[in-house]
C-alpha positions as CSV (number, residue, x, y, z in Angstrom):
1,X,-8.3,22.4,40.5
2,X,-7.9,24.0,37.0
3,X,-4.1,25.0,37.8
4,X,-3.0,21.5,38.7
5,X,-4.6,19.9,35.8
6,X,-2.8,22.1,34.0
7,X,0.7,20.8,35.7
8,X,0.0,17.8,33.1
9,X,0.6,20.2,30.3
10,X,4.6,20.1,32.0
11,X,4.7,15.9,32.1
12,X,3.5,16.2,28.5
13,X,6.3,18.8,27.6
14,X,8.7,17.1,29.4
15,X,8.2,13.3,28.0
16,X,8.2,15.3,24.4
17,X,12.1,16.5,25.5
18,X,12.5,13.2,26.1
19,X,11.1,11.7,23.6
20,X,13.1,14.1,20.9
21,X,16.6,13.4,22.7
22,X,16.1,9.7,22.2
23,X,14.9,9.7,19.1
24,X,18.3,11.9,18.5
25,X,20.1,9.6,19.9
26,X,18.7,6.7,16.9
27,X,16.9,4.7,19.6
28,X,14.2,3.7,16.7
29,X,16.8,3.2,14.0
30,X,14.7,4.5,10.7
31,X,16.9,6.3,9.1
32,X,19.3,9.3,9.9
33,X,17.1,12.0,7.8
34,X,13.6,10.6,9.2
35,X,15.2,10.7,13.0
36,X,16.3,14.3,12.8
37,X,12.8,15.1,11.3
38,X,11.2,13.3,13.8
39,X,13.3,14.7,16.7
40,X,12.8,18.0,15.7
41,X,9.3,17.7,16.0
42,X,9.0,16.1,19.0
43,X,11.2,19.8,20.2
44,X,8.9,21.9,18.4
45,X,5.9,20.0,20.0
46,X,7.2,19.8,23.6
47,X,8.0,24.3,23.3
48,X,4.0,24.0,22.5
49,X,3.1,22.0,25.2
50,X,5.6,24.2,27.6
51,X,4.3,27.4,26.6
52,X,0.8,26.2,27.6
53,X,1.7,25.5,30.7
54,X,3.3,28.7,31.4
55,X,-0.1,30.5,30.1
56,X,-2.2,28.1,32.5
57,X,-0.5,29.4,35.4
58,X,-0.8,33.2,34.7
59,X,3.0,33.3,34.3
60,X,4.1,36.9,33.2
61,X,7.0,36.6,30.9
62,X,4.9,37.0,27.5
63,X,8.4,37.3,25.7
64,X,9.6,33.8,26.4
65,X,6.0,32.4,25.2
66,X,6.2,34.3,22.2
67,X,9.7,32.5,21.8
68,X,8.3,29.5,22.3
69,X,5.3,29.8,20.0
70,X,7.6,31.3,17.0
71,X,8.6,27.7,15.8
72,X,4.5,26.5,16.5
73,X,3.8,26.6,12.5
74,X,7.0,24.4,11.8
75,X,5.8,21.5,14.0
76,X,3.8,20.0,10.7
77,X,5.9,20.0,8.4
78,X,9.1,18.6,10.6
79,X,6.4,15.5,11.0
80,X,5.7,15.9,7.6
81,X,9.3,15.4,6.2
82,X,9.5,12.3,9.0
83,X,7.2,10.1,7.7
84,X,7.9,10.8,4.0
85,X,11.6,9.8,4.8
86,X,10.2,7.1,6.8
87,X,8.4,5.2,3.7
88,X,10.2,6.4,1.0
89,X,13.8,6.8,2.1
90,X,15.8,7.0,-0.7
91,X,13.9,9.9,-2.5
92,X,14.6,13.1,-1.9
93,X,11.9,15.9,-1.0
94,X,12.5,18.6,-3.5
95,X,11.7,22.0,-2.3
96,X,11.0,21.2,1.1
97,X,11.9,24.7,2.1
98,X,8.5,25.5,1.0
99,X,6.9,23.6,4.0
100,X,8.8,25.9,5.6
101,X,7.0,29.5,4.1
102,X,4.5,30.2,6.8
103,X,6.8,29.6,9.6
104,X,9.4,32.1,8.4
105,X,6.3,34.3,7.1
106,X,5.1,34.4,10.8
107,X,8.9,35.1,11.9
108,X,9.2,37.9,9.7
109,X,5.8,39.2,10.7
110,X,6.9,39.0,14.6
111,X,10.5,40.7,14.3
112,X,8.6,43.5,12.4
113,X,5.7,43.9,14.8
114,X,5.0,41.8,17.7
115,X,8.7,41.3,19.2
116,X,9.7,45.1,19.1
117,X,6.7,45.7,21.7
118,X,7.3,43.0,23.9
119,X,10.8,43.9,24.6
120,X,10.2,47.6,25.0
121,X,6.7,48.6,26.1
122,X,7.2,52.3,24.6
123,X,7.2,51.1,21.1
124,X,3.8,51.0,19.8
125,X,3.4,48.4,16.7
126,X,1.0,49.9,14.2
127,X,-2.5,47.6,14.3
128,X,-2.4,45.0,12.2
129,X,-5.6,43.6,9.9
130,X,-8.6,41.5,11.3
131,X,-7.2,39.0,8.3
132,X,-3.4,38.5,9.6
133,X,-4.9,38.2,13.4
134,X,-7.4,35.9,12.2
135,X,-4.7,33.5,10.1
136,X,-2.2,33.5,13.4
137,X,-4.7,32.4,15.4
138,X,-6.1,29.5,13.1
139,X,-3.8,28.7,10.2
140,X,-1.9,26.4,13.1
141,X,-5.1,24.2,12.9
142,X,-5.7,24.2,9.2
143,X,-2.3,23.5,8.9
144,X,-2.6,20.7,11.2
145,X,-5.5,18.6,9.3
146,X,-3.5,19.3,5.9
147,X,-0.2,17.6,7.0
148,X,-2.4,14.7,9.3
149,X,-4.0,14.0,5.9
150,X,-0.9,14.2,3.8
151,X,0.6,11.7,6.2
152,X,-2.2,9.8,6.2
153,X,-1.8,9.7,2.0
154,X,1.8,8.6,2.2
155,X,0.9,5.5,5.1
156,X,-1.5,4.5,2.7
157,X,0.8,4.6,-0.3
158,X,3.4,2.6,1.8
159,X,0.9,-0.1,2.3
160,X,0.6,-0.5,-1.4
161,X,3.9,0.0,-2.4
162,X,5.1,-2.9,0.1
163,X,2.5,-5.6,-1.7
164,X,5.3,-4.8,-5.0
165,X,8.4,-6.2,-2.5
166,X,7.4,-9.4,-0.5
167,X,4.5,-11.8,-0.1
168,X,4.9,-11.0,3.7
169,X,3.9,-8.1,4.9
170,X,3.7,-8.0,8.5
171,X,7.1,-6.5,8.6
172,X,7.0,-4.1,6.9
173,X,3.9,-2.8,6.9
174,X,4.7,0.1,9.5
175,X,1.4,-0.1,11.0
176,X,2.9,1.4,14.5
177,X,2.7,4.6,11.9
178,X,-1.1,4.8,11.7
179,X,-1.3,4.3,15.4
180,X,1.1,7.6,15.7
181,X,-1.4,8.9,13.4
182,X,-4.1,8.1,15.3
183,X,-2.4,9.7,18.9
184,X,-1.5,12.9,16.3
185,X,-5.3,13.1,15.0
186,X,-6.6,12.3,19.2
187,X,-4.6,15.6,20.3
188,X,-5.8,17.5,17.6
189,X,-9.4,16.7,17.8
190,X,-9.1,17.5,21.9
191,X,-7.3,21.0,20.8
192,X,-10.2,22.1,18.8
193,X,-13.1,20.6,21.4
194,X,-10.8,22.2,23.9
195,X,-11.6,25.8,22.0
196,X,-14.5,25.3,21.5
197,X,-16.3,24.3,25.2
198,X,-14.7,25.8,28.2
199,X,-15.5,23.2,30.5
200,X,-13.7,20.7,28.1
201,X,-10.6,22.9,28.0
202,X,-10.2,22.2,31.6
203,X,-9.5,18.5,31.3
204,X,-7.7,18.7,27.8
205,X,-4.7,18.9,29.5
206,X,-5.0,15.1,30.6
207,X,-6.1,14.1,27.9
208,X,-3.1,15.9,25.9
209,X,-1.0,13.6,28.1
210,X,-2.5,10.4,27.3
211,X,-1.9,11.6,23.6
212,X,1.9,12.1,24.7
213,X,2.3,8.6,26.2
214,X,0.7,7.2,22.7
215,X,3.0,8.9,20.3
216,X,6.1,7.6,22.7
217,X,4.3,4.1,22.9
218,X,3.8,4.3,18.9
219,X,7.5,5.8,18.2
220,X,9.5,3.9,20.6
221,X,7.8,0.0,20.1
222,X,8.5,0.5,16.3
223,X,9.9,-2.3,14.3
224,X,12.5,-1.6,11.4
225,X,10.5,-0.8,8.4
226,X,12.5,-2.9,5.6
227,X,13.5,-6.0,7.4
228,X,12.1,-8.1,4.4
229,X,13.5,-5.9,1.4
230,X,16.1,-3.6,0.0
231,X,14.8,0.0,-0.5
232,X,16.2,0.0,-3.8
233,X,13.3,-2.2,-5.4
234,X,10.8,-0.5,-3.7
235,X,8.8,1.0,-6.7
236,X,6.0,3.9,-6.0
237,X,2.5,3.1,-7.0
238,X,1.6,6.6,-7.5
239,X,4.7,7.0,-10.0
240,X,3.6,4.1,-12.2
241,X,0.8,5.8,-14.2
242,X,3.1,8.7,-15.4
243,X,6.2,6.8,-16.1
244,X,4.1,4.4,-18.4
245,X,3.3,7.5,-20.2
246,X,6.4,8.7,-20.8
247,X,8.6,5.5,-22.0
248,X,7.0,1.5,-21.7
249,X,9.8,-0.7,-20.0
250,X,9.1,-3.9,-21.7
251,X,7.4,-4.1,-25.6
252,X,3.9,-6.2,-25.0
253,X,5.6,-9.1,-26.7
254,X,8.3,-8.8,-24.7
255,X,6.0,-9.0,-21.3
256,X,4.1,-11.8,-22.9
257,X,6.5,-14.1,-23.3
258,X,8.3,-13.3,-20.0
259,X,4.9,-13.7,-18.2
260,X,4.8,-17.2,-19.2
261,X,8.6,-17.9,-18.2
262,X,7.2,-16.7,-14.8
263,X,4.5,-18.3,-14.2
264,X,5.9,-21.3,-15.9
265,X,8.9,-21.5,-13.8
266,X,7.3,-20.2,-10.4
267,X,4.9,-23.1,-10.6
268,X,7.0,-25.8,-12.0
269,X,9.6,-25.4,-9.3
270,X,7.4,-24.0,-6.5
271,X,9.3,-21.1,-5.7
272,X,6.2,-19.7,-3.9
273,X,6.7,-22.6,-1.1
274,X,9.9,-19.9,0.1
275,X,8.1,-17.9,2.7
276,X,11.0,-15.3,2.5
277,X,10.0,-15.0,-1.3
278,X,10.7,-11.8,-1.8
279,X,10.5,-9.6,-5.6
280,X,14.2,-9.6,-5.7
281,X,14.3,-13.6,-5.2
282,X,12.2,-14.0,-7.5
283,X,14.0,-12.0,-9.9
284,X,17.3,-14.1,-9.5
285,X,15.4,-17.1,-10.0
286,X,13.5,-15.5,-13.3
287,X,17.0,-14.0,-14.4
288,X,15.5,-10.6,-14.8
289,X,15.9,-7.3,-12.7
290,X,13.2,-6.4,-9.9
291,X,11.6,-3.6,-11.5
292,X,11.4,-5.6,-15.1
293,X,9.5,-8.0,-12.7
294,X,7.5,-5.7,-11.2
295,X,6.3,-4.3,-14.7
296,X,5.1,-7.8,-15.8
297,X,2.8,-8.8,-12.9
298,X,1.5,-5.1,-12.8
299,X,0.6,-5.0,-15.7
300,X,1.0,-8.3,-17.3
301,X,-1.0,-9.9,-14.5
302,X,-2.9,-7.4,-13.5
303,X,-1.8,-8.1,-10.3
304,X,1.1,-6.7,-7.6
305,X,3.9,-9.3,-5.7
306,X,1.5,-10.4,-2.9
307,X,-1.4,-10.9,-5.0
308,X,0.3,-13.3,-7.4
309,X,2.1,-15.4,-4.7
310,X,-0.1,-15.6,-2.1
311,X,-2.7,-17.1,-4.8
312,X,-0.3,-19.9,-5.4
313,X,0.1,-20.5,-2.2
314,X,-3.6,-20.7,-1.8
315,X,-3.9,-23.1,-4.6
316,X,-1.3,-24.8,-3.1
317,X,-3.3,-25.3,0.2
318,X,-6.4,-26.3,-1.2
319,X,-4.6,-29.4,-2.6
320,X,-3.1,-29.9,1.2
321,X,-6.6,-29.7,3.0
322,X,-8.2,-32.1,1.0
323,X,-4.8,-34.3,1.2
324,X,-3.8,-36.6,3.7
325,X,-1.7,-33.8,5.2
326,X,-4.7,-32.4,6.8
327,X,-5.1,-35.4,9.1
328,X,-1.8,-34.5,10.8
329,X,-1.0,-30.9,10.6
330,X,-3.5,-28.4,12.3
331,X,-4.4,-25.0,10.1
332,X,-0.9,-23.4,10.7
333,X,0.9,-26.6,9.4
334,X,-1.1,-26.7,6.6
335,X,0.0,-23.0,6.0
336,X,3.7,-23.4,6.4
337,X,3.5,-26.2,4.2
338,X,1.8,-23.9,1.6
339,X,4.6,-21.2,1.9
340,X,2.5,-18.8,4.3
341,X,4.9,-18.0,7.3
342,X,1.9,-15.9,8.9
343,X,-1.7,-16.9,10.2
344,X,-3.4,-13.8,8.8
345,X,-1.5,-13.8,5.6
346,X,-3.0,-17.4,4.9
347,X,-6.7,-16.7,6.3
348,X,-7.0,-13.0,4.6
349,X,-5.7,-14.5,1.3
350,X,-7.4,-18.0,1.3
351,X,-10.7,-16.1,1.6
352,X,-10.6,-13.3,-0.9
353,X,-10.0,-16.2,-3.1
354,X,-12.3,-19.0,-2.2
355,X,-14.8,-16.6,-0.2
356,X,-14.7,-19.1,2.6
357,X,-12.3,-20.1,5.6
358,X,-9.6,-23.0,5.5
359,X,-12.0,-24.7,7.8
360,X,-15.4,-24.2,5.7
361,X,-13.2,-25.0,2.9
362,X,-12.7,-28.9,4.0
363,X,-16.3,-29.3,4.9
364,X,-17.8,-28.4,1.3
365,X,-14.9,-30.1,-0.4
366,X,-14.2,-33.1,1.7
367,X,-18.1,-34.3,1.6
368,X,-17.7,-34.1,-2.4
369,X,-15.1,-36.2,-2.4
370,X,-16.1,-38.7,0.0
């Protein structure tokens, strides 16, 4: 029973082939760096997953599953390098080789004293420390939760970072990343239960497989990740802080009175009724660059993009509910009308600023006024 459970190890290794070679091939389109990284560690992932299978059937060729597990503490940081190239794909990694030390740390340590022995049984290796036994055999893990968090970070940063670019967000807002992120933390968490009970171990291998099918789902159903905006304007929160320290863009007066041109003219004209309003649009219609823009709702507004247009769209369809408008359009009129070109956009922001639906919103207001 064990060994055919264990045949799912072999569907898992070979949908990862799979799923590399496409991926290779630019099925997903996110960018040449963040396919190969991607690829790559769908390879390095799949020689995992094969190797395991060879071991669950007692196969005897411990040389070719030591080739196969060489590459093992290189399957992070390939992932890793993905998703930063992913959300951020016009800045360069610098020293990214280093993501790279323990892998040609445990390469080094096998050509000196695990390889010679496998290939000829009369060399003896010297013994090596309980410490460097220990590490091989669990850095893999640790390794794992590190780069799952680090990803994790950069998702998060993403999410911010796109509220600087568009009042829309649905887009953009990569969330078929955090459901890879949740298949990459499922197989992880079944790895270490699988360790740590026997009787679990028997059954990971199904469960590996259903993580398999959830990365390809997550990977291969993605949408483009800047359909809305250019990369260029895309400004990293976690930059700001420092580069404020270093030089100010605009003097105070400076952002003062271009604060008021903005609000000024983005009111006058409605410009927030565009639901492609983007930061770059906005610019245009300003006559200012993006990031100049950026700098004045940051941190003349004390707001980001979405924050300050969604509000006026909110304003905008408090007057509409209480208008004759409401009589004839149903809630996702009154939206469109408002500039909102999503349901959730217009709910979520509508009630972080009135702290009550659309709907509750005509009851207490329309009973005042009648």
């Amino acid at each position: 029973m064990v060994n055919i459970l264990y045949t799912f190890h072999a569907f898992s290794a070979g949908a990862l082939w799979l799923l590399g070679t496409l991926i290779f091939m630019g099925v997903n389109k996110t960018g040449i760096r963040a396919d190969r990284w991607l690829g790559t560690y769908y390879f390095l992932l799949a020689c995992l997953f094969t190797q395991l299978f060879l071991e669950g059937f007692h196969i005897d060729n411990e040389a070719l599953i030591h080739v196969l597990e060489l590459p093992r503490w290189a399957t992070l940081p390939c992932f890793y390098l993905a998703v930063h190239y992913m959300v951020k794909p016009t800045k360069p990694i610098r020293y990214w080789g280093l993501h790279f030390v323990p892998f040609l740390a445990f390469l080094l340590l096998s050509v000196i004293y695990l390889i010679p022995g496998l290939f000829n049984s009369h060399i003896h290796p010297p013994q090596l420390p309980q410490w460097i036994i220990f590490a091989v055999k669990y850095f893999f893990f640790a390794q794992c939760i590190f780069y799952w968090l680090a990803c994790y970070r950069l998702f998060k940063i993403h999410q911010n970072n796109i509220r600087q670019l568009s009042s829309y967000t649905e887009k953009i807002n990569m969330i078929w990343l955090k459901y890879l992120l949740i298949a990459l933390l499922f197989m992880i968490v079944v790895r270490l239960l699988a360790l740590a009970h026997f009787a679990f171990n028997s059954f990971a291998p199904i469960l590996y497989f259903m993580g398999t099918v959830a990365l390809g789902y997550a990977t291969l159903t993605q949408r483009s990740i800047y359909t809305v905006e250019s990369t260029d304007n895309l400004i990293d929160e976690s930059d700001t802080t420092e580069k404020i320290k270093t030089e100010e863009r605009l003097t105070e007066q400076q952002v003062d009175t271009l604060k008021e041109k903005l609000v000024q003219k983005t009111t006058a004209e409605k410009l927030y009724l565009d639901p492609g309003l983007t930061l770059s649009s906005l610019a245009d219609h300003i006559g200012i660059n993006p990031h100049d823009l950026s700098y004045i709702i940051n941190n003349g507004l004390k707001k980001n993009f979405y924050q300050f247009i969604n509000e006026l769209r909110t304003e905008e369809a408090k007057v509409l509910l209480l208008s004759a408008e409401s009589k004839r359009l149903d809630m996702f009129g009154i939206a469109i009308s408002a500039g909102f070109n999503s349901r959730t956009t217009f709910y979520s922001s509508f009630k972080k600023a009135t702290g009550i639906t659309p709907t509750e919103y005509m009851k207490v207001h329309g009973k005042k006024l009648t």
